[in-house]
C-alpha positions in Angstrom: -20.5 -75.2 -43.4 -21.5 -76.4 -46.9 -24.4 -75.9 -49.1 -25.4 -77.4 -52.1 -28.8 -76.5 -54.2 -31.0 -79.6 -56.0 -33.9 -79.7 -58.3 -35.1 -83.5 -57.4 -37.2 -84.7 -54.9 -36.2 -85.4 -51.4 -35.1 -89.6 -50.5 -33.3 -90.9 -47.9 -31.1 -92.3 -50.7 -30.4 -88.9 -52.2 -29.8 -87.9 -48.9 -27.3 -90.0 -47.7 -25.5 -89.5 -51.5 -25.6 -85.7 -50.5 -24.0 -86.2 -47.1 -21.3 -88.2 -49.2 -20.6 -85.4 -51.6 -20.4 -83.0 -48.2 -17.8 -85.4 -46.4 -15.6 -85.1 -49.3 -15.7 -81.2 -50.3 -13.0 -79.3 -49.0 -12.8 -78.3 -45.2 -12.9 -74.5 -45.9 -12.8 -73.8 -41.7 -9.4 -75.6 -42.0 -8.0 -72.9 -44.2 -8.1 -70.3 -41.3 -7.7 -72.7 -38.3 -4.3 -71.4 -37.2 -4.7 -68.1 -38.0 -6.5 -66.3 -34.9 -6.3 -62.9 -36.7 -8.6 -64.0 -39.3 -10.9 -66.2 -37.3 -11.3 -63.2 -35.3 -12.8 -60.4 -37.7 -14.8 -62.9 -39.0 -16.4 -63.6 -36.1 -16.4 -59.5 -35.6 -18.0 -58.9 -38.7 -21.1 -61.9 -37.9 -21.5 -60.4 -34.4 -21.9 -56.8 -36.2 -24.3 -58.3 -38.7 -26.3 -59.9 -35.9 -26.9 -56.9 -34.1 -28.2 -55.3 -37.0 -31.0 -58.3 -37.6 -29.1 -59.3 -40.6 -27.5 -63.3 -41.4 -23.9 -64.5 -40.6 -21.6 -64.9 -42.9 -20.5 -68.6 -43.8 -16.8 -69.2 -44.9 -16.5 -70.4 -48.8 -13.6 -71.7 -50.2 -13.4 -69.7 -53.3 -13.7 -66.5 -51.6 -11.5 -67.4 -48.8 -8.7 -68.2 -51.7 -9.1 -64.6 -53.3 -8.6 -62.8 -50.4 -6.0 -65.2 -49.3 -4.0 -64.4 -52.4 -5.2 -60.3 -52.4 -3.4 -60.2 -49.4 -0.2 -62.3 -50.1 0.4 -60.0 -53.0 -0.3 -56.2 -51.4 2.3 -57.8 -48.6 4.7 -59.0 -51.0 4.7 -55.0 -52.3 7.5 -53.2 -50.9 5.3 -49.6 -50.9 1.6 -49.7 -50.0 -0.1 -49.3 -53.1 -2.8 -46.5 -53.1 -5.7 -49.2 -54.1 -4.8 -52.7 -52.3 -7.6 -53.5 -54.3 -6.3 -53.6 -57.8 -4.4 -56.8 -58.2 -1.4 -57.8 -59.9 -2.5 -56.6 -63.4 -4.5 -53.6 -61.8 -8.1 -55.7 -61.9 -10.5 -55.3 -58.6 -12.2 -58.0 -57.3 -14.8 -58.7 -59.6 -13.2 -58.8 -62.5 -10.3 -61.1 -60.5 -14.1 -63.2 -59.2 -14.1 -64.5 -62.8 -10.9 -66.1 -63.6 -10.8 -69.7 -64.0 -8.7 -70.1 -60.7 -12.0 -68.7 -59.0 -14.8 -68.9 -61.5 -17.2 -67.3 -58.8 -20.9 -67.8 -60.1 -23.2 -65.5 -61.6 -26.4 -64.4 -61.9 -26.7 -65.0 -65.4 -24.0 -63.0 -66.5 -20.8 -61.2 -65.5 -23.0 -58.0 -65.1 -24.6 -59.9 -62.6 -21.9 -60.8 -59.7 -22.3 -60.8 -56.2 -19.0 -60.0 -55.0 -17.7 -57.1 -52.6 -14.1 -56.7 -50.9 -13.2 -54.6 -48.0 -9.4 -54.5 -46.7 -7.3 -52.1 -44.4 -3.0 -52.5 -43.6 -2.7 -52.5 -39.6 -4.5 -54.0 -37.0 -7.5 -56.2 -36.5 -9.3 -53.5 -34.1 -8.2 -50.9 -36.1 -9.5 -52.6 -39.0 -13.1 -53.5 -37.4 -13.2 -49.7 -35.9 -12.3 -48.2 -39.3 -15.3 -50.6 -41.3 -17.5 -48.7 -39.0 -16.8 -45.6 -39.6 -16.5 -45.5 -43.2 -19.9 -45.4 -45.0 -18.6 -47.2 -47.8 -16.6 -50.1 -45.9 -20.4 -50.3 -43.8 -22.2 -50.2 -46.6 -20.4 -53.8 -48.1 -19.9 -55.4 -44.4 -23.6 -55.1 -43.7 -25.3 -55.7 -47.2 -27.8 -58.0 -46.7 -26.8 -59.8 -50.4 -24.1 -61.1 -49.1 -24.2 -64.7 -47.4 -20.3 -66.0 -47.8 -16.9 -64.8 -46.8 -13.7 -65.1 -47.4 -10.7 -63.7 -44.9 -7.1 -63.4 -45.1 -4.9 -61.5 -42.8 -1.2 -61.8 -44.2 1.6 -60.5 -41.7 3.4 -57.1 -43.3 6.9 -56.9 -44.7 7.7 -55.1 -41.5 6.2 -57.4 -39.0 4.1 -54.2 -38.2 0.1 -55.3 -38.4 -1.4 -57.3 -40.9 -2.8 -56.5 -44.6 -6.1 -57.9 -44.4 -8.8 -59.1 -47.4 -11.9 -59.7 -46.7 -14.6 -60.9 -49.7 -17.8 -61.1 -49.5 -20.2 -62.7 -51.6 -23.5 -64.8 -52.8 -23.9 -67.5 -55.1 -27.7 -68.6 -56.8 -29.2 -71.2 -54.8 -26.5 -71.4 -51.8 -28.0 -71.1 -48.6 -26.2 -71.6 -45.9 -27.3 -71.7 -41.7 -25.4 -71.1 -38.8 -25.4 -72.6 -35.6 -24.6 -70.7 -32.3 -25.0 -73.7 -29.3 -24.3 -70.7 -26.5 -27.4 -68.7 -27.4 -29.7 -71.8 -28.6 -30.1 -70.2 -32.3 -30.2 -71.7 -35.4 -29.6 -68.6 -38.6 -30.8 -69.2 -41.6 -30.1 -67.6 -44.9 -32.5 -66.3 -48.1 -31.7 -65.1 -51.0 -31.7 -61.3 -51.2 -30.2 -60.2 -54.1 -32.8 -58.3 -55.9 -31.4 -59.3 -60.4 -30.6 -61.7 -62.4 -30.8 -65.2 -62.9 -31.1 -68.6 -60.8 -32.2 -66.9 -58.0 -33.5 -69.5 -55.3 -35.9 -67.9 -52.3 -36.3 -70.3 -49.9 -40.4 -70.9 -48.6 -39.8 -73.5 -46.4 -36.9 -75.5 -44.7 -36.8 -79.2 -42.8 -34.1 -80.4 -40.4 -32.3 -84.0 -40.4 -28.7 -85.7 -38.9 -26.2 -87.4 -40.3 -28.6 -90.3 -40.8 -31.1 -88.4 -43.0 -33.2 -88.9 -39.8 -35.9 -85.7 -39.2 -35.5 -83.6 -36.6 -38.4 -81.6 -37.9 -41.2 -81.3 -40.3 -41.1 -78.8 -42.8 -41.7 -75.4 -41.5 -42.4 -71.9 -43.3 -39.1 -69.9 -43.8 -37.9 -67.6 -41.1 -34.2 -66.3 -40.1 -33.7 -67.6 -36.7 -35.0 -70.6 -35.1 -34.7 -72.8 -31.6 -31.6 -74.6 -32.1 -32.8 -78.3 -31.7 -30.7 -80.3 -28.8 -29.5 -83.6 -28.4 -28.1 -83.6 -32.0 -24.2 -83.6 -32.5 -24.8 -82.7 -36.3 -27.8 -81.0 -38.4 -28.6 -80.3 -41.9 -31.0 -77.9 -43.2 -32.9 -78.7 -46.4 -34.5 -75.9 -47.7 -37.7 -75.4 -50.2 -40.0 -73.7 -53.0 -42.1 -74.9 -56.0 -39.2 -75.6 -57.7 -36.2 -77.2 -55.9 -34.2 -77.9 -52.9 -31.3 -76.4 -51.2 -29.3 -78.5 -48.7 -26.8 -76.6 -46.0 -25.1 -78.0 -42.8 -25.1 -76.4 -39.4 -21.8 -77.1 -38.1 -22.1 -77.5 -34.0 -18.2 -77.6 -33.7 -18.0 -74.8 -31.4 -14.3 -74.3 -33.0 -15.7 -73.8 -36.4 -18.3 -71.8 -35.2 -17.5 -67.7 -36.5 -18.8 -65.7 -33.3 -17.0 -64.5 -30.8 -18.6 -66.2 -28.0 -16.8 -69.4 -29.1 -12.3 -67.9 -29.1 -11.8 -69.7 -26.5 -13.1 -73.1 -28.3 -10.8 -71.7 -31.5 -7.4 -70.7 -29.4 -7.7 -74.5 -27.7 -8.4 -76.1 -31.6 -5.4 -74.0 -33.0 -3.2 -75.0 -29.7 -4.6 -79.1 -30.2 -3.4 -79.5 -34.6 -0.4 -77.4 -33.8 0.6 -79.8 -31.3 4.0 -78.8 -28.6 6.6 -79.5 -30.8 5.1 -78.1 -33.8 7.6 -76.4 -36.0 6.7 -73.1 -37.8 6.6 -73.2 -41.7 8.9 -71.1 -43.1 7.2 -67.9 -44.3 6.1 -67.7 -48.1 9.3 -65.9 -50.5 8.1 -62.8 -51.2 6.9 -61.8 -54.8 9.7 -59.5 -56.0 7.6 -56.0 -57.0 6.9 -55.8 -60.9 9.6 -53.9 -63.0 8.2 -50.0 -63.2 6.8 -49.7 -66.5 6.5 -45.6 -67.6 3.7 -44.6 -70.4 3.8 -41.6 -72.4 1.3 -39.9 -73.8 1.0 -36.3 -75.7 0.0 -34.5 -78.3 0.6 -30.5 -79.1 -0.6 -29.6 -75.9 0.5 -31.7 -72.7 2.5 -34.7 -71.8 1.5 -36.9 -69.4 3.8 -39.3 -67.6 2.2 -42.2 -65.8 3.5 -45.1 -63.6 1.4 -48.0 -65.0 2.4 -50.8 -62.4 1.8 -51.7 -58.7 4.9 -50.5 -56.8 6.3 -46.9 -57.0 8.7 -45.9 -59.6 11.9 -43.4 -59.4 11.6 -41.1 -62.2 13.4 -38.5 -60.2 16.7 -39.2 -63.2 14.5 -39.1 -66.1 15.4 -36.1 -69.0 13.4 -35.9 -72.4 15.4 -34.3 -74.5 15.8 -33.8 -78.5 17.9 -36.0 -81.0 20.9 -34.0 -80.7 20.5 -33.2 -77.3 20.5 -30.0 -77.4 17.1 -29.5 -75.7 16.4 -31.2 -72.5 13.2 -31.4 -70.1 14.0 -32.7 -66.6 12.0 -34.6 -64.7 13.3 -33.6 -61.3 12.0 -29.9 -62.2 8.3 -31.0 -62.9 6.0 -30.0 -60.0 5.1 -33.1 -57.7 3.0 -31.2 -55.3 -0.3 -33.2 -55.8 0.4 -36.9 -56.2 1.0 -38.7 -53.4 4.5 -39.7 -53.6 7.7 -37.8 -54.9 9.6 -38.5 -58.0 11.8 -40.7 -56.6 8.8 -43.1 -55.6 6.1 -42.1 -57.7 2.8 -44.2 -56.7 1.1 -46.3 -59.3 -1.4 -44.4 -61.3 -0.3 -41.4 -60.2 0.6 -39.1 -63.3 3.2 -35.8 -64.5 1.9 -33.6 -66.8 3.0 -30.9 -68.1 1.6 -28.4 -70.7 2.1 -24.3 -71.6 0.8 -21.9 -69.8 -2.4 -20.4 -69.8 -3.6 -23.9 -71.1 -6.8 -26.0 -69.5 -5.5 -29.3 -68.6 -7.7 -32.4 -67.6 -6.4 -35.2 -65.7 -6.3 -38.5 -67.6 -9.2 -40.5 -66.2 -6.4 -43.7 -65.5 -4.6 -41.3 -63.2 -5.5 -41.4 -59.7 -3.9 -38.2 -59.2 -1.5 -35.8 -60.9 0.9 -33.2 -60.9 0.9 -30.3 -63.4 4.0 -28.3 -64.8 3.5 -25.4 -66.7 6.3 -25.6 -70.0 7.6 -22.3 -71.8 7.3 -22.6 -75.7 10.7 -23.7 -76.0 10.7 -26.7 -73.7 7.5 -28.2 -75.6 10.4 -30.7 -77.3 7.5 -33.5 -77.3 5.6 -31.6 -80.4 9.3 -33.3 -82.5 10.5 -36.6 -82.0 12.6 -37.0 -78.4 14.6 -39.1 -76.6 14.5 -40.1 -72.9 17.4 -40.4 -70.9 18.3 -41.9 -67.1 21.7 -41.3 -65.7 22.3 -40.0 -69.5 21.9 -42.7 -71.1 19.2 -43.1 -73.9 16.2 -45.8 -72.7 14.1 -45.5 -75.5 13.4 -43.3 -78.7 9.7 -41.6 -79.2 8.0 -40.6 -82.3 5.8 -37.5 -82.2 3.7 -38.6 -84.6 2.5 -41.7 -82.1 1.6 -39.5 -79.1 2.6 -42.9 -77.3 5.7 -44.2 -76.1 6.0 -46.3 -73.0 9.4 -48.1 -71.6 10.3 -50.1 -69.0 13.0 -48.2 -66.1 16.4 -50.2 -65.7 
């Protein structure tokens, strides 16, 4: 299904020219043909959508490709990460929307970005079954902004379940439509998004084949429609005062993202994979980033944080002073509230430790955190220290920064 917006008037000429930019953009169904899993909560998540009177999602490309590699990365991980969706560098997904590998459009400005992710570890009914229950996860699965969708369901490190992405999203002046043959429908898509820029709201739409023939005359905008028969391809071309939005109807009943049409995607999949198909080897896993440690204090608390993506053992860590005649161990520090232990402490969760009877507030980059209360004589951070694993010195911190971050060996 592609879609492509226009400000010119309509010719059979510029149609046909249209119809050749379509037959040589990417085939984004072809991204998820062999994986069942995927095709499968999409077609969830349309049939969902449909029963609350709102428009299926088409597949895009770009989105397709960001939750494709969201979910390669949280399963190259050896720990689940608290948030699967901060990415390598600890970005969500619309900050990750607007790197040039993506370069997902706006609304004017970055402000202004249609993009929303949902994702769960485990399996695809679990996953569908959870999106309902969760008023968040409902709230981005049925927003009416959203008219694209990208899916990714990347096997685990343990063979158990999947991790699965999926983003959702909207560009200015895309419009897709959605055939479904079975039920004689033909969806069509508006803009909703309320802001912004280069917003396109369709008034009326026309239908035409392959030949830039019309099946129809122009009609006023609505979301459903007859599906016209006797055609083996449509386009829709939709209108305003000011431009033109073309989409294509794909009648494939393999490409086609609703559940009434598995069977016509397990008989595709079994076709291109062919008997004596041989499996590709599965992708090398991304070894998990080195576990950087941060630092921070002043008089009255240090605060240890694990600033990366994959738990960190900090369980062999000792502060201690210059001459070593002080020490602070890490094992002793109370690990009752983060999520992990000190041996696998999860990213952004956070140590501190402070004297007593003094008000502490958690850092607002820790997702959780741990606090210790220090007598006077164990407050060694107020002078310059020394941190130790397996008694050897890692690095050498300055009081006077109230910073000192390392990476563990």
């Amino acid at each position: 299904m592609k879609s492509i917006r226009v400000l010119i008037t309509f010719t059979a000429v510029w149609f046909l020219t249209l119809l050749l930019w379509a037959s040589s953009a990417p085939q984004v169904n072809a991204q998820i043909a062999s994986n069942p899993t995927a095709r499968w909560i999409h077609a969830q998540i349309n049939d969902w959508r449909l029963g609350l009177g709102l428009a299926p999602l088409a597949l895009n490309e770009t989105l397709n490709r960001m939750a494709l590699d969201q979910a390669a990365y949280v399963a190259s991980l050896r720990y689940v990460p608290d948030n699967i969706h901060a990415g390598r560098n600890g970005e969500g997904p619309r900050v990750r929307a607007l790197y040039d590998t993506y370069q997902w459009p706006t609304y004017g400005n970055s402000q202004q970005l249609v993009i929303g992710e949902i994702t769960w570890i485990g399996t695809q009914e679990d996953a569908i079954a959870f999106w309902h229950e969760s008023a968040i996860h409902r709230q981005t699965a049925t927003n009416a902004w959203y008219r694209e969708v990208g899916v990714a369901a990347v096997p685990k490190r343990d063979g158990r379940g999947y991790v699965i992405v999926v983003v959702l999203g909207a560009e200015p002046g895309v419009l897709p439509a959605m055939a479904d043959p079975v039920r004689g429908i033909l969806f069509l898509t508006n803009e909703r998004y309320p802001r912004g820029s280069g917003r396109f709201f369709a008034e009326q739409f026309r239908l035409f084949d392959t030949q830039g023939r019309m099946i129809s005359d122009w009609q006023d905008w609505q979301p459903q429609i007859p599906l016209p028969t006797g055609s083996r391809s449509l386009y829709v071309l939709y209108a305003n005062g000011d431009g033109q939005a073309l989409s294509e109807a794909d009648l494939d009943p393999a490409d086609i993202p609703l559940p009434a049409y598995e069977a016509a995607w397990q008989t595709a999949t079994t076709v291109n994979m062919g008997p004596t198909a041989t499996p590709a080897p599965p992708p090398t896993a991304t070894p998990p980033p080195i576990p950087h440690i941060r630092l921070t204090y002043d008089r009255n608390v240090l605060t240890l944080v694990n600033t990366v993506n994959s738990s960190a053992n900090v369980l062999r860590l000792v502060l201690a002073n210059p001459e070593g005649t002080q020490r602070l161990a890490v094992r002793n520090w109370n690990a009752g509230y983060i999520r992990g232990t000190l041996n696998a402490l999860p990213p952004w969760n956070c140590l501190q430790i402070a004297p007593e009877g003094r008000s502490v507030a958690m850092p607002v980059e820790c997702r959780r955190s741990s606090l210790t209360l220090a007598q006077p004589n164990q407050l060694l951070w107020r002078s310059d220290f020394v941190v130790l694993q397996n008694e050897t010195v890692i690095t050498s911190c300055r009081a006077d920064d109230g910073l000192c971050e390392f990476d563990l060996p």
